[in-house]
N, C-alpha and C positions, 0 to 999 in steps of 0.2 A: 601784473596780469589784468586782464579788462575785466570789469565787472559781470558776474554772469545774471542774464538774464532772468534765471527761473531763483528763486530762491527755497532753498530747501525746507519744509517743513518741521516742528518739533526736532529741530536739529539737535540742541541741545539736552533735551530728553534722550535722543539717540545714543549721544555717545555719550554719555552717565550712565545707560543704560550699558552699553555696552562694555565700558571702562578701559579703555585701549591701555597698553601696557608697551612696557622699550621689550622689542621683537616678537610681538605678537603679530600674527595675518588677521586678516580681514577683509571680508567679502562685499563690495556695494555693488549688487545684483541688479540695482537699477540707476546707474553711474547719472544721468541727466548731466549737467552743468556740472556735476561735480560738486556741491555744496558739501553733503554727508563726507565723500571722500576728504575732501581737503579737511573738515574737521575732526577727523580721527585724525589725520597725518599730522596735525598741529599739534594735537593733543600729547600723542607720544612717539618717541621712533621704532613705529614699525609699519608693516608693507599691507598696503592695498591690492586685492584683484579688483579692477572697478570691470560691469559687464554691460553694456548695452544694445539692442539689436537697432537702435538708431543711428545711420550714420552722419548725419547732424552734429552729433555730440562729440565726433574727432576732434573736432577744435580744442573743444575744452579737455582732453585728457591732453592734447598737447603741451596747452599750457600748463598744466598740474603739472606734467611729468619733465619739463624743462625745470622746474622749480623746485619739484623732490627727487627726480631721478629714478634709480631702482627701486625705490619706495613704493612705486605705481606702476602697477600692471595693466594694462589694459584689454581688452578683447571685445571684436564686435561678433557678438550671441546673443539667443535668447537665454532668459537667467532661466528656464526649465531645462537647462542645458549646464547648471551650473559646478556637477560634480567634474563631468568631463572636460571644460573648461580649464577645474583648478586642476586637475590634476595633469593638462595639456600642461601648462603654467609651470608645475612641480609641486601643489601646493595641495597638503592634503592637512587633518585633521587643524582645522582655523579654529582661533580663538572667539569669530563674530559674522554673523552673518545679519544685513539690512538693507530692508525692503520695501522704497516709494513706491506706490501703486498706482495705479489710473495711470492720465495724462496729464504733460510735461505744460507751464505756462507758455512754453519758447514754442510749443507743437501747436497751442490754441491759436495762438498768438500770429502764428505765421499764415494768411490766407492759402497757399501754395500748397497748404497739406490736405486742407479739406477736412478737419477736424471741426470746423467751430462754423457755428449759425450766425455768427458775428462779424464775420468778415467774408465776403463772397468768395469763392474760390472753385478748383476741381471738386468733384466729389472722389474722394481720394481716401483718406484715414488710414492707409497704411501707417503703423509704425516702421518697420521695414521698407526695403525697396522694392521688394519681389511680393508677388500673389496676386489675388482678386481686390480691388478696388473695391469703393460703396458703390460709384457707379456700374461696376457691375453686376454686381447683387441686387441693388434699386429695379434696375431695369430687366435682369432676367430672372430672379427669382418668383416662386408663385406665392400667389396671397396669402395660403396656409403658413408656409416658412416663413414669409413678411411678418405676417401677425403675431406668432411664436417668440420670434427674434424682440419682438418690439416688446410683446407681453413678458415675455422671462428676463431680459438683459437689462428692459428699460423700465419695467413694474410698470407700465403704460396700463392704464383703463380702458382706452379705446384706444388699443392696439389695433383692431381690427378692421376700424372705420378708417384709422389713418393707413394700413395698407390697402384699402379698395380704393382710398383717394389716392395713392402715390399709382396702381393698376391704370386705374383709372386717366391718370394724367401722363404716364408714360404712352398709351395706344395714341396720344398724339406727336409721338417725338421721343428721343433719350434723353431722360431728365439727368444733367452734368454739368449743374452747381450747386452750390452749398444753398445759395440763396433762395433758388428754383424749391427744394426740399424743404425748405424752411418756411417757404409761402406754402408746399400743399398741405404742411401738418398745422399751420397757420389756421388755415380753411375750413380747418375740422373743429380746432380746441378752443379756437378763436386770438385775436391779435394781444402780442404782448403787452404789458401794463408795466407801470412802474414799479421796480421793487418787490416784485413777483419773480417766480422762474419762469425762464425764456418757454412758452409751451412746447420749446425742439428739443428742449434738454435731454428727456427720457428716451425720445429715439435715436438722436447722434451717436448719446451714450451708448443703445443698445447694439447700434448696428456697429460703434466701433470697436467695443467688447467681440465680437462676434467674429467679426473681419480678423481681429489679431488673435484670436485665444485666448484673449486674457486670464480667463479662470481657468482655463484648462494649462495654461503656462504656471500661473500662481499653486497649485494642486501639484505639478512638476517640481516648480520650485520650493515648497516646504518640505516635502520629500527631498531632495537633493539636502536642503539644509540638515537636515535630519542626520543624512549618510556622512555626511561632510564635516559637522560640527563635535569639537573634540570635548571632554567631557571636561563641564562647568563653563563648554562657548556658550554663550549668549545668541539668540536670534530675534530681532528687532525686526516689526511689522507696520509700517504708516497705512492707513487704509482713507476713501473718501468716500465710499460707497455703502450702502448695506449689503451686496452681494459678496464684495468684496471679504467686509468685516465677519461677516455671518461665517462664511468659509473658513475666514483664519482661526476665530473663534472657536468654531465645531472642529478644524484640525488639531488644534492645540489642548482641547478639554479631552479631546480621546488620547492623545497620546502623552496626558499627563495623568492618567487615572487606569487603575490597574485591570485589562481588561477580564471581566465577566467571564463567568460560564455560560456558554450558548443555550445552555436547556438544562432543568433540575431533571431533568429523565436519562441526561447522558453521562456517562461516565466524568466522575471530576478530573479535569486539566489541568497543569499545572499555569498557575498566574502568568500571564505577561506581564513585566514589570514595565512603570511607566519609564518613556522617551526625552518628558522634558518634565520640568517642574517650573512653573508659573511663576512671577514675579507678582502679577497682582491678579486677581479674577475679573477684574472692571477696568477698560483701557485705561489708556490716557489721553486725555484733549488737551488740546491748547490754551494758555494764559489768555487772556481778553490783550491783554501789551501785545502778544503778538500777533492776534486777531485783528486789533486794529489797524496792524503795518502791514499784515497779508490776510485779505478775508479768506484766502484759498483753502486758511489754517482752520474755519470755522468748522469744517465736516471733518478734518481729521482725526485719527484714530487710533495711537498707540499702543499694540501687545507686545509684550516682551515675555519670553521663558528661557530659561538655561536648562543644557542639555544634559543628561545623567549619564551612569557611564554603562544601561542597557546599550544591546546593539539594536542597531536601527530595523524597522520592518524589512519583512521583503517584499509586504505590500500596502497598500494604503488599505485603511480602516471604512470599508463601505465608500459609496461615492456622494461623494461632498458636493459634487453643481448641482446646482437648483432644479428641481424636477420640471420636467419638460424639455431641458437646455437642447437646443440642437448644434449637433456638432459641428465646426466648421470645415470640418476634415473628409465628411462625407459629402458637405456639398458641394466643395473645391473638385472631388472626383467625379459628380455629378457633370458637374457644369464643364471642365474638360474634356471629356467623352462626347458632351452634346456641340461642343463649339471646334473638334478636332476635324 
């Protein structure tokens, strides 16, 4: 098989972590290149569903699945989709569910996506092949949501100066490259330096979080895990982000600890017993060995918990995105009502 591009993170944390077993299922909800999958499958003989809503990544379940066969399932979905998936599949109560976060090296890496500040391209950042583009959010949305987008997704400081320079530089034209975006928040924060973060980082990031769902997909997917994973499956989380982390974190301390009574005024309830029981309280990061062969490893972030044998919510515990978060779901209807 050719060597895949992206190379998986804390891989080997992953599956110790998860300890694959001869016929056990398991879930990689964000299949990429395939790294995580092909290391369970080596590990022991049993079957992967691998899920990704990328279709870039066909190639590589190809070759996986030339090499293991019925071993590997695959499906192109989003992983907030992932009960209905396995159970499309046949596959119900898994012994493993794991979770690469953010974006992929092969997605930065490719100008053509419009991901990265780094290489000129569309403004584009779809994961998927269908929806709203950056460029069309760049240029149609208003400064209020600009700003939002930029301050909540991207923790941006001058979120708001860099949306009235991006306003500001669209009334002469549609701004539709990476590059074009990359000089006006330039403009603002000032030119990059060596050895420093690129000053586009925070908004790329935000606007591509935003364009795809990301948390609003990841908050889908712990819940599906939740419903899916059989008792003592393991569920393995890689994060790069703090939005990210924060989220998995706060999903995983509440439904591992026995929920409260709402009020000493109200009548006692009986306990909700906890969902998962924690492997450690404080991630896991990466070795400096492997920091050194991929810096990508340096922000990562491993949680792991195993699932008890309560039954799963039948709703999430309060809302987990970041205060202020703007949906993207409301402005996708927005924006086709105004453009129909």
């Amino acid at each position: 098989m050719s060597p895949a591009p992206h190379i998986a993170v804390l891989a080997q944390e992953v599956v110790a972590a998860l300890a694959p077993c001869e016929g056990g299922i398991y879930i990689d909800a964000t299949f990429g290149s395939g790294g995580y999958t092909k290391a369970v499958l080596q590990t022991a003989d049993c079957a992967v569903l691998a899920i990704d809503r990328d279709p870039h990544v066909f190639t590589f379940a190809q070759e996986l699945k030339a090499h293991y066969g019925d071993r590997l399932h695959f499906c192109a979905a989003c992983f907030g989709d992932m009960v209905e998936v396995a159970q499309n599949a046949g596959f119900d109560n898994v012994d493993g569910v794991m979770l690469d976060l953010g974006v992929s090296s092969m997605q930065l890496d490719d100008g053509t996506r419009g991901f990265s500040f780094m290489r000129d391209g569309p403004l584009d950042m779809r994961m998927g092949e269908e929806g709203l583009t950056a460029q069309d959010l760049v240029n149609d949305a208003n400064m209020d949501l600009l700003a939002t987008i930029i301050a909540v997704y991207g923790e941006e400081r001058r979120a708001r100066a860099i949306a009235r320079a991006i306003i500001h530089r669209r009334e002469q034209g549609d701004i539709t490259r990476t590059h074009e975006l990359s000089d006006i928040i330039c403009s603002i924060l000032g030119q990059p330096r060596p050895r420093e973060t690129h000053p586009a980082t925070r908004t790329f990031q935000a606007l591509r979080i935003y364009l795809n769902d990301e948390l609003g997909e990841l908050l889908k997917a712990l819940t599906n895990a939740e419903q899916i994973l059989k008792e003592g499956g393991t569920l393995a989380v890689v994060t790069f982000h703090s939005l990210e982390d924060r989220m998995v974190k706060q999903f995983l301390t509440a439904r591992s600890a026995y929920a409260p009574r709402p009020s000493r005024h109200l009548p006692e309830a009986e306990e909700v017993a906890p969902r998962f029981v924690l492997k450690k309280r404080k991630p896991i990061s990466a070795q400096q060995t492997e920091i050194d062969n991929n810096p990508r490893a340096r922000s990562a972030r491993l949680r792991v918990a195993h699932r008890t044998n309560a039954p799963a919510y039948d709703e999430t515990i309060g809302d987990l995105m970041p205060n202020r978060a703007p949906r993207i779901q409301d402005y996708r209807q927005d924006y086709m009502e105004a453009t129909s």
